[in-house]
NUNULO-374156 format. One record per residue: residue number from 1; residue in three letters; x, y, z of N, C-alpha, C in turn. Coordinates in Angstrom, 2 decimals. Layout:
NUNULO-374156
+-----+------+---------+---------+---------+---------+---------+---------+---------+---------+---------+
:  nr : rest :    n.c1 :    n.c2 :    n.c3 :   ca.c1 :   ca.c2 :   ca.c3 :    c.c1 :    c.c2 :    c.c3 :
+-----+------+---------+---------+---------+---------+---------+---------+---------+---------+---------+
: NUM :  ALA :       X :       Y :       Z :       X :       Y :       Z :       X :       Y :       Z :
...
+-----+------+---------+---------+---------+---------+---------+---------+---------+---------+---------+
This chain:
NUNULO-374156
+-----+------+---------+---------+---------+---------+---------+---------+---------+---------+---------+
:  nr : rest :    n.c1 :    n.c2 :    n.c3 :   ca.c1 :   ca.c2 :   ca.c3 :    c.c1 :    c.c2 :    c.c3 :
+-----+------+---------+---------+---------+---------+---------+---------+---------+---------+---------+
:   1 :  UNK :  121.58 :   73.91 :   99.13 :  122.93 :   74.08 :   98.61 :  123.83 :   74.79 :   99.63 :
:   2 :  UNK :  123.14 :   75.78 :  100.25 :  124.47 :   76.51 :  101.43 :  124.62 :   75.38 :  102.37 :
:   3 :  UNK :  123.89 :   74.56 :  103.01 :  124.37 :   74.03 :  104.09 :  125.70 :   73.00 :  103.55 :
:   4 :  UNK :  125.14 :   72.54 :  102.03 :  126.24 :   71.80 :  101.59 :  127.68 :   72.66 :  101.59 :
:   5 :  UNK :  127.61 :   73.67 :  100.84 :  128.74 :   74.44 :  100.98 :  129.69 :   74.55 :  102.20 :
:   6 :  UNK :  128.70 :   75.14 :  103.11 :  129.39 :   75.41 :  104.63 :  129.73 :   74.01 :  105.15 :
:   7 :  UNK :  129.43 :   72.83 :  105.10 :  129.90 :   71.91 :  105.33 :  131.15 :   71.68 :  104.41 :
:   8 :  UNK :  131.13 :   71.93 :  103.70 :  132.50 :   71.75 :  102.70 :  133.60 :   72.51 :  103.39 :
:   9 :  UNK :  133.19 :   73.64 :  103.56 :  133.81 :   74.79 :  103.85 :  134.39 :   74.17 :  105.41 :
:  10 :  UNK :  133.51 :   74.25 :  106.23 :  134.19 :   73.85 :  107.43 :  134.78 :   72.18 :  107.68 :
:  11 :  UNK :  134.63 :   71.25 :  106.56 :  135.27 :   70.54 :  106.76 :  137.00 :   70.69 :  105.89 :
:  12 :  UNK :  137.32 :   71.54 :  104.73 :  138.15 :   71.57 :  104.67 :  139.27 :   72.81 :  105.64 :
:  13 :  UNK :  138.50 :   73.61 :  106.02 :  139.24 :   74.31 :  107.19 :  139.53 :   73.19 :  108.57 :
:  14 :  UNK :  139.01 :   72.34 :  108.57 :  139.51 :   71.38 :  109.54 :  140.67 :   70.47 :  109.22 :
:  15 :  UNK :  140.21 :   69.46 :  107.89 :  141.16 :   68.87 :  106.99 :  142.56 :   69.39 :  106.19 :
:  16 :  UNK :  142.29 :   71.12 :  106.16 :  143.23 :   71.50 :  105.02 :  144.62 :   72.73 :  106.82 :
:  17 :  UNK :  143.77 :   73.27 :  107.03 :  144.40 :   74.55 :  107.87 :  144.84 :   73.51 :  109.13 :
:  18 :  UNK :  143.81 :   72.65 :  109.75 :  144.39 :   71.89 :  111.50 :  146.06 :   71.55 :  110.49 :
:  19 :  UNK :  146.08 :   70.86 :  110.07 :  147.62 :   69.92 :  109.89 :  148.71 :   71.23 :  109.66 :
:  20 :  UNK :  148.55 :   72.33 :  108.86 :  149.16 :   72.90 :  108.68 :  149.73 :   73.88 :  110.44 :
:  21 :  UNK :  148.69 :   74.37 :  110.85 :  148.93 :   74.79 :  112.07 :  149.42 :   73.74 :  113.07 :
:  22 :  UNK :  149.54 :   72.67 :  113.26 :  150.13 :   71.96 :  114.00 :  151.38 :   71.31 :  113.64 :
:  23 :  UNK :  151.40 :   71.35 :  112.85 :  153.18 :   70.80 :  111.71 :  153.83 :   72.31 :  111.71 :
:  24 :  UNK :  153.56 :   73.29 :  111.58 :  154.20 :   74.14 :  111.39 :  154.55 :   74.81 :  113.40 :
:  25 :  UNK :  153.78 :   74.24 :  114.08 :  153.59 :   74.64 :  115.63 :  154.83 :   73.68 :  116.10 :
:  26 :  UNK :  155.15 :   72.56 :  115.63 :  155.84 :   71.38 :  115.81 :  157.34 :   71.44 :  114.96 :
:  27 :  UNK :  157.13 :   72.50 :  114.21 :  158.37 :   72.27 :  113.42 :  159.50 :   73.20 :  113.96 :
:  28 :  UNK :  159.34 :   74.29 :  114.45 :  160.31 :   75.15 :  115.27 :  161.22 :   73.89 :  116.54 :
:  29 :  UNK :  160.47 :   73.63 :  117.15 :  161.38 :   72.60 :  117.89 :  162.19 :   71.13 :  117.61 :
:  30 :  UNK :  161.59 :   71.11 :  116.39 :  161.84 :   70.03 :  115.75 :  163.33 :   69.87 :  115.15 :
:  31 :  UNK :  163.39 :   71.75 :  114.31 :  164.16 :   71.95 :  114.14 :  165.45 :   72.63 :  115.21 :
:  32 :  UNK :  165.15 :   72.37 :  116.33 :  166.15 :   72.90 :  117.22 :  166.94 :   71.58 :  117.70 :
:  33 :  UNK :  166.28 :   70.75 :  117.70 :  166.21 :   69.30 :  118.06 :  167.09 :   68.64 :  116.68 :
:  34 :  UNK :  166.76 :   69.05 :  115.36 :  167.97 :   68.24 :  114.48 :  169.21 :   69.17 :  114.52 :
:  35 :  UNK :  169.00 :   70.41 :  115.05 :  170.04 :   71.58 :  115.42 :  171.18 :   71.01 :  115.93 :
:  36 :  UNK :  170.71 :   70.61 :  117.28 :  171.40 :   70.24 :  118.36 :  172.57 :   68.83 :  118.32 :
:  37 :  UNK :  171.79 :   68.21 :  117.11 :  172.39 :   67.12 :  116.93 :  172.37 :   66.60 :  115.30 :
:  38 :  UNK :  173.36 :   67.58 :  115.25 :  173.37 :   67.11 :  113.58 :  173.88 :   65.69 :  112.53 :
:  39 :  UNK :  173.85 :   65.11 :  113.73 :  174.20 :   63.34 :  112.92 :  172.95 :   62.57 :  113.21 :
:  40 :  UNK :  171.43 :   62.99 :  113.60 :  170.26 :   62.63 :  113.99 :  169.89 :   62.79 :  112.75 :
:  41 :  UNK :  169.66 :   61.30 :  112.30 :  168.57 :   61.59 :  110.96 :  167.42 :   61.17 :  110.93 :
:  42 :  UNK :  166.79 :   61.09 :  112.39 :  165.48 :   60.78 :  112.60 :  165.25 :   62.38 :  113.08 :
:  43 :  UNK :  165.95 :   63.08 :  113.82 :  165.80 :   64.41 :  113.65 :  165.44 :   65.42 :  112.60 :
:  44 :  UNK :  166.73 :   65.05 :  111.16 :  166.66 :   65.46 :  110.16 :  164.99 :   64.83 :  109.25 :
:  45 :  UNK :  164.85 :   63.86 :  109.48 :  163.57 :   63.66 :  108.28 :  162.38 :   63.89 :  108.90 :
:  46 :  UNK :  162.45 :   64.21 :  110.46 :  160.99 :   65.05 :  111.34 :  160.92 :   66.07 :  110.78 :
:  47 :  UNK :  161.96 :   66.85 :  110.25 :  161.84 :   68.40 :  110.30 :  161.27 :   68.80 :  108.15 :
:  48 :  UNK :  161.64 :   67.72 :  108.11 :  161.58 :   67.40 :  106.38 :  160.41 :   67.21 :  106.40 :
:  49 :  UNK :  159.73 :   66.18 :  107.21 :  158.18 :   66.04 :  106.87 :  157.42 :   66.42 :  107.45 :
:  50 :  UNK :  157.67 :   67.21 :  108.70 :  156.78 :   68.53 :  109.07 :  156.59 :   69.61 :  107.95 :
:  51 :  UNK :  157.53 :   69.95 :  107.08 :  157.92 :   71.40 :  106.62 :  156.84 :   70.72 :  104.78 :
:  52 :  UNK :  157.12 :   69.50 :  104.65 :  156.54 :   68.76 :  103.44 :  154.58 :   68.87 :  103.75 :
:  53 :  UNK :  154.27 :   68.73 :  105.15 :  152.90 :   68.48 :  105.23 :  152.49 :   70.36 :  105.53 :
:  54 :  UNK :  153.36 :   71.34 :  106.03 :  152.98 :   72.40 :  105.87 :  152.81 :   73.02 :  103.99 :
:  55 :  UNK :  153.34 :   72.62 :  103.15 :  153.62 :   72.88 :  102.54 :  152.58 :   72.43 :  101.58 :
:  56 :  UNK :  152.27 :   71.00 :  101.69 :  151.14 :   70.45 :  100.91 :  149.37 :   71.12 :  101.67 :
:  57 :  UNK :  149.74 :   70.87 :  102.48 :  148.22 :   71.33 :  103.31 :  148.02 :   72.58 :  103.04 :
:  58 :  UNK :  149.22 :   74.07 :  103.04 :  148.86 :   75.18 :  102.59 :  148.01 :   75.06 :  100.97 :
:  59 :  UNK :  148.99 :   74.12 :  100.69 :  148.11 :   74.06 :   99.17 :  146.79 :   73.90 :   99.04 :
:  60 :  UNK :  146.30 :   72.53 :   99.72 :  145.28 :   72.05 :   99.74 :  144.62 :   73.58 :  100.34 :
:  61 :  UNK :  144.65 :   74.48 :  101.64 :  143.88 :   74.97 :  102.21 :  143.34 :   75.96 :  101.22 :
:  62 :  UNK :  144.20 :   76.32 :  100.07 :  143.04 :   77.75 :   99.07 :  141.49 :   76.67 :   99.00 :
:  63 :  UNK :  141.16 :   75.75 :   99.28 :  140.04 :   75.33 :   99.01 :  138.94 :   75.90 :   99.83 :
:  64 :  UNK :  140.02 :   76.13 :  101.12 :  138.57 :   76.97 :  101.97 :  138.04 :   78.36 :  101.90 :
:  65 :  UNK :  138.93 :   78.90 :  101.56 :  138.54 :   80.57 :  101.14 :  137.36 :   80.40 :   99.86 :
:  66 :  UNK :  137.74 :   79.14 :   99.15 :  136.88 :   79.42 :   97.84 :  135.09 :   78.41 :   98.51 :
:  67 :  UNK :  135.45 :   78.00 :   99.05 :  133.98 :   77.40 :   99.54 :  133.58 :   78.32 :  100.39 :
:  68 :  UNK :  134.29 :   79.70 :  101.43 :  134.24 :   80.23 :  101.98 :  133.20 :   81.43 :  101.24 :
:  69 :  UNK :  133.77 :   82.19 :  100.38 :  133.00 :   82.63 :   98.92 :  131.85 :   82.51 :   98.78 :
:  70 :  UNK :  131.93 :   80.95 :   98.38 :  130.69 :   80.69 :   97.97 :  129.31 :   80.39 :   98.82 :
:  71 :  UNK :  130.01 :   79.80 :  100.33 :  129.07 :   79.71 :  101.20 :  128.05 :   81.11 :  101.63 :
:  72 :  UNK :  128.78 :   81.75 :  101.54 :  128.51 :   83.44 :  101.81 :  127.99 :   84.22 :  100.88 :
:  73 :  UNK :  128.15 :   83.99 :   99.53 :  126.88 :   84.44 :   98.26 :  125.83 :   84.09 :   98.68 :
:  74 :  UNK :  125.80 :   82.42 :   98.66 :  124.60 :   82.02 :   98.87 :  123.87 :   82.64 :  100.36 :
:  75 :  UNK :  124.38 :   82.70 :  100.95 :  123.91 :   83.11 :  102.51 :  123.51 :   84.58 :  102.20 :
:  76 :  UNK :  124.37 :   85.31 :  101.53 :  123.92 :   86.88 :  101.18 :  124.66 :   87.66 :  102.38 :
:  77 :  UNK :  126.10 :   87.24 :  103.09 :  126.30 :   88.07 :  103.95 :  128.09 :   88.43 :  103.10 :
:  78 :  UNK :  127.95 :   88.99 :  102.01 :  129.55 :   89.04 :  101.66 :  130.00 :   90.49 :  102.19 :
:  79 :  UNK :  128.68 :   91.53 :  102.67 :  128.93 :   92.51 :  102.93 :  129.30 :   92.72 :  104.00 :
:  80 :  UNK :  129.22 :   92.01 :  104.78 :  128.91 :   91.64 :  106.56 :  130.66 :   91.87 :  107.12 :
:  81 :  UNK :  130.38 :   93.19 :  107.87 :  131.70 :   93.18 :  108.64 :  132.23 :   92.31 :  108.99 :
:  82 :  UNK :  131.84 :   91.34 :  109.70 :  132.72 :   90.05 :  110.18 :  133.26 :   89.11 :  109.15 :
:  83 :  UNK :  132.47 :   89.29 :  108.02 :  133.02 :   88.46 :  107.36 :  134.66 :   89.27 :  106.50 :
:  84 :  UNK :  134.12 :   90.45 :  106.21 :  134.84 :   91.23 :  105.38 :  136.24 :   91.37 :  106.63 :
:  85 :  UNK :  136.34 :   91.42 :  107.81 :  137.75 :   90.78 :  108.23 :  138.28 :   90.06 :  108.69 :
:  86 :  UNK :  136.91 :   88.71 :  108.59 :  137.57 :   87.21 :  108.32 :  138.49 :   87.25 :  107.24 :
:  87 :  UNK :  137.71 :   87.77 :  105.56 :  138.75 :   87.64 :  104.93 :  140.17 :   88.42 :  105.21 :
:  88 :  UNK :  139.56 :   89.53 :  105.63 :  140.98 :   89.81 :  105.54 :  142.52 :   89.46 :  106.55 :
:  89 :  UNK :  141.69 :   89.15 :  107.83 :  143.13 :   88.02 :  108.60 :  142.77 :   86.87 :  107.67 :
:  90 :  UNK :  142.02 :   86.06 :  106.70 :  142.51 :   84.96 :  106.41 :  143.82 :   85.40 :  105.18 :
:  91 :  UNK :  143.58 :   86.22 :  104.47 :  144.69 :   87.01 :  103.61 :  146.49 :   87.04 :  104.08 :
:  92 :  UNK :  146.25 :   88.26 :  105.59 :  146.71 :   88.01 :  105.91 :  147.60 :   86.78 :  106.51 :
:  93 :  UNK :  146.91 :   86.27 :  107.19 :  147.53 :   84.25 :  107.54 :  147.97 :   83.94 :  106.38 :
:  94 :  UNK :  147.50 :   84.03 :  105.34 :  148.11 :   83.28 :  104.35 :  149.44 :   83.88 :  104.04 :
:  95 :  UNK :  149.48 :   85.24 :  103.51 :  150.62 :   85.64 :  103.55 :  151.80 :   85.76 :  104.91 :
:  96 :  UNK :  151.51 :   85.57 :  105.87 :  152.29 :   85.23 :  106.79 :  152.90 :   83.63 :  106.66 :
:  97 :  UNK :  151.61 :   82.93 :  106.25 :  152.36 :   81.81 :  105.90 :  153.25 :   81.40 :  104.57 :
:  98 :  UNK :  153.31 :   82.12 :  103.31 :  153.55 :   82.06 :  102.22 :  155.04 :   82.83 :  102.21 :
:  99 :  UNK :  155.01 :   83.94 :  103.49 :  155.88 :   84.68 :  103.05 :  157.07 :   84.39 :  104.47 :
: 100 :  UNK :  156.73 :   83.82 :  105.61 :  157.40 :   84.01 :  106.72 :  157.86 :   82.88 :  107.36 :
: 101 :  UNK :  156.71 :   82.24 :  107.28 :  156.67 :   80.58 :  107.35 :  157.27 :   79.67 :  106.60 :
: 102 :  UNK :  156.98 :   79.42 :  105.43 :  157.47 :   78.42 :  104.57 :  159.03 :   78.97 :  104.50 :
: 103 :  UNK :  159.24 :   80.10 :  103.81 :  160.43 :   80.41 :  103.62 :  161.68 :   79.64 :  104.52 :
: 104 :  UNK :  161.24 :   80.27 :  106.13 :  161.66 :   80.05 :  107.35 :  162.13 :   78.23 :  107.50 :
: 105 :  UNK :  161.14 :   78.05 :  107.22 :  160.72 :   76.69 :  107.23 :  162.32 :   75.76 :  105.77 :
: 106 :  UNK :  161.92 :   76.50 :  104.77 :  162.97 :   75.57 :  103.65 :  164.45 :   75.77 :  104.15 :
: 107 :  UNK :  164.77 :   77.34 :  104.55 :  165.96 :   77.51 :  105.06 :  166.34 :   76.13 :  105.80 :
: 108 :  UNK :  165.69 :   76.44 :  106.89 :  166.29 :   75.61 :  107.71 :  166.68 :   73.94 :  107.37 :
: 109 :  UNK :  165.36 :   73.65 :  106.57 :  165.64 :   72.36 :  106.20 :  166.97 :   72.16 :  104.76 :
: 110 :  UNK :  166.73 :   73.15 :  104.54 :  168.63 :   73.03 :  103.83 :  169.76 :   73.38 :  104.84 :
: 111 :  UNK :  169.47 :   73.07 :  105.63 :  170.84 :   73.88 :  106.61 :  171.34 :   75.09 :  106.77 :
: 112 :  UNK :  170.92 :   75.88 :  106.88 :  171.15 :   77.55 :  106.96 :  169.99 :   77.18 :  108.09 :
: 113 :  UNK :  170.43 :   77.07 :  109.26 :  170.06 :   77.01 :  110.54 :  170.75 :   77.63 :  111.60 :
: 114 :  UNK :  170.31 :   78.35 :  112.38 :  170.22 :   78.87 :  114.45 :  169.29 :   78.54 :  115.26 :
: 115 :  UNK :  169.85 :   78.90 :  116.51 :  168.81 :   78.72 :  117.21 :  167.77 :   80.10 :  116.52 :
: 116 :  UNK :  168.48 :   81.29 :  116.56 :  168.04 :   82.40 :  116.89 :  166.68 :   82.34 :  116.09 :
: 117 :  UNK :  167.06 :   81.49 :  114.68 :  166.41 :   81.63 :  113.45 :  164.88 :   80.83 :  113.62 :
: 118 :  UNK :  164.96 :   79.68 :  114.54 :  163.79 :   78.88 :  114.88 :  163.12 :   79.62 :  115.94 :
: 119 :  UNK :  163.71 :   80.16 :  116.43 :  162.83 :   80.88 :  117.64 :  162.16 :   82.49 :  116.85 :
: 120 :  UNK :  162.86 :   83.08 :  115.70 :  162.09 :   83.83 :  115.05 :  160.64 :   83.56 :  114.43 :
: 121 :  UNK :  160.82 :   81.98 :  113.77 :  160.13 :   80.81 :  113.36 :  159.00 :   81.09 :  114.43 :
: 122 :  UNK :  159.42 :   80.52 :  115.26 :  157.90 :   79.97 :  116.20 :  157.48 :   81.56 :  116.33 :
: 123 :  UNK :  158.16 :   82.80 :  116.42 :  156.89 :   83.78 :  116.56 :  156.03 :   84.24 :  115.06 :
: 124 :  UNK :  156.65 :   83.88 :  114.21 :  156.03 :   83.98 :  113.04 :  154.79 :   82.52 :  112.73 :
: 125 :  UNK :  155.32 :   81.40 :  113.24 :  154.00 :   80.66 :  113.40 :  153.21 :   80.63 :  114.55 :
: 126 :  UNK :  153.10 :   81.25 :  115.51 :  152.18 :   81.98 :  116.70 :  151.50 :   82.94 :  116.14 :
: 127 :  UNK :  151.93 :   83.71 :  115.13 :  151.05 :   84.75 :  114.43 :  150.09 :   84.25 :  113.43 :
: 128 :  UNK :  150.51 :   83.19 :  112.64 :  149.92 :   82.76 :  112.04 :  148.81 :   81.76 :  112.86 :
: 129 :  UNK :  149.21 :   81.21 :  113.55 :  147.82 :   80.40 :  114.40 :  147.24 :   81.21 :  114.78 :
: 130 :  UNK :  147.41 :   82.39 :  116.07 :  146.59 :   83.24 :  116.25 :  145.84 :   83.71 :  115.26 :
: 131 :  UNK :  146.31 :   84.76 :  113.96 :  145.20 :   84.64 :  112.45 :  144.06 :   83.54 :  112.94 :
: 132 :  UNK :  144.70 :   82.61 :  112.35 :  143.46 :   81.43 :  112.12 :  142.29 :   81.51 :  113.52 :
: 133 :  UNK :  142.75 :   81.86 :  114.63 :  142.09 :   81.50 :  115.49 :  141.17 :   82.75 :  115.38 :
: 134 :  UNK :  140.99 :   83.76 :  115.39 :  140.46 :   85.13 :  115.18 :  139.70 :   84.37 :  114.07 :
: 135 :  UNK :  139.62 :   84.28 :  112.74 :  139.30 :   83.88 :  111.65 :  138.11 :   82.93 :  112.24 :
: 136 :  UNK :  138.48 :   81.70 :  112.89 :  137.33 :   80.87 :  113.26 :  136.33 :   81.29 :  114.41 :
: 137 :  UNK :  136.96 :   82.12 :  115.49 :  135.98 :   82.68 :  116.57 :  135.23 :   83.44 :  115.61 :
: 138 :  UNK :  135.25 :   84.45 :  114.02 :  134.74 :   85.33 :  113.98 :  133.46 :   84.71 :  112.74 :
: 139 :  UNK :  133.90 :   83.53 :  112.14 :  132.95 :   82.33 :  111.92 :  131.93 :   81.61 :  112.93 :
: 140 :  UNK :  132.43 :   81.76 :  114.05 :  131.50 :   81.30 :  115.27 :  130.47 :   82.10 :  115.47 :
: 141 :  UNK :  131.01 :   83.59 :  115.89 :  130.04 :   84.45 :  116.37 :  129.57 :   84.97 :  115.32 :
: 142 :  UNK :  130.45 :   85.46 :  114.66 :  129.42 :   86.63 :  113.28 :  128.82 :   87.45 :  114.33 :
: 143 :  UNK :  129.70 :   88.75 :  114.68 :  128.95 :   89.89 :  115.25 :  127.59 :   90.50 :  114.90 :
: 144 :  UNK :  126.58 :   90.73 :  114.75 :  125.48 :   91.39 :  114.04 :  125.57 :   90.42 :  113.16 :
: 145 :  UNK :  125.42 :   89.66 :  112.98 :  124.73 :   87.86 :  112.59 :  123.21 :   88.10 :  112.54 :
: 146 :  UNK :  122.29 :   87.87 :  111.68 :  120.64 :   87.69 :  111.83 :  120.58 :   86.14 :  112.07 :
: 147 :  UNK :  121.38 :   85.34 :  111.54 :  121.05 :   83.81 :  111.53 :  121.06 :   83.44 :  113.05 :
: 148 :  UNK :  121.14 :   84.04 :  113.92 :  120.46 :   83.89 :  115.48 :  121.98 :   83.20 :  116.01 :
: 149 :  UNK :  122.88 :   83.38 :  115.74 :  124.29 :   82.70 :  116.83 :  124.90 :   83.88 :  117.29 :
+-----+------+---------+---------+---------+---------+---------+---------+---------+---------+---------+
């Protein structure tokens, strides 16, 4: 049953978190780009369905924290430092994304747009990728890990 889990687990952190971190990595310029030229409505509906697939994929992604959970009962490491601040940058990330990101993100796509405002954007989604990336190196290694990685 755990290997099933952790396969769940790491396939929806691939399926649910990759799209979101790369639509949301893509959408700061995207939106500088329908900025620049506001009669571009191939501009305008890039920035619409970047901000639509961040938005759905955040959704989809609570699936990995909860296979995350469960992979880790079963394994018996919920006590395990590494894991205990996996969760907590994944917490964090999320609320960076829930609270800094998306927001950032609807503004703009209603028009209450700057430059200044997309370039705030991309450091608030640099924080949030970085999260994730910490989060998965610390899934890789598991410091004081017994399972031998």
């Amino acid at each position: 049953m755990t290997k099933f889990l952790l396969a769940v687990h790491v396939l929806a952190a691939i399926v649910a978190i990759g799209p979101v971190t790369v639509a949301a990595s893509m959408f700061p310029p995207a939106a500088r780009r329908a900025l620049a030229a506001p009669d571009d409505t191939r501009a305008a509906e890039t920035v619409q369905l970047l901000h639509r697939i961040c938005k759905v994929y955040a959704v989809a992604g609570v699936v990995v924290p909860v296979f995350g959970f469960a992979t880790a009962s079963t394994m018996g490491v919920l006590g395990s430092a590494w894991l205990i601040v996996s969760i907590a940058l994944t917490v964090l990330a999320a609320l960076v994304l829930a609270a800094l990101v998306l927001p950032a993100q609807t503004a703009l796509v209603e028009g209450d747009g700057t430059r200044e405002k997309t370039v705030r954007l991309a450091m608030f989604t640099g924080v949030f990728n970085l999260l994730w990336a910490a989060v998965t190196i610390l899934m890789i290694v598991r410091p004081g890990s017994t399972t031998g990685a």
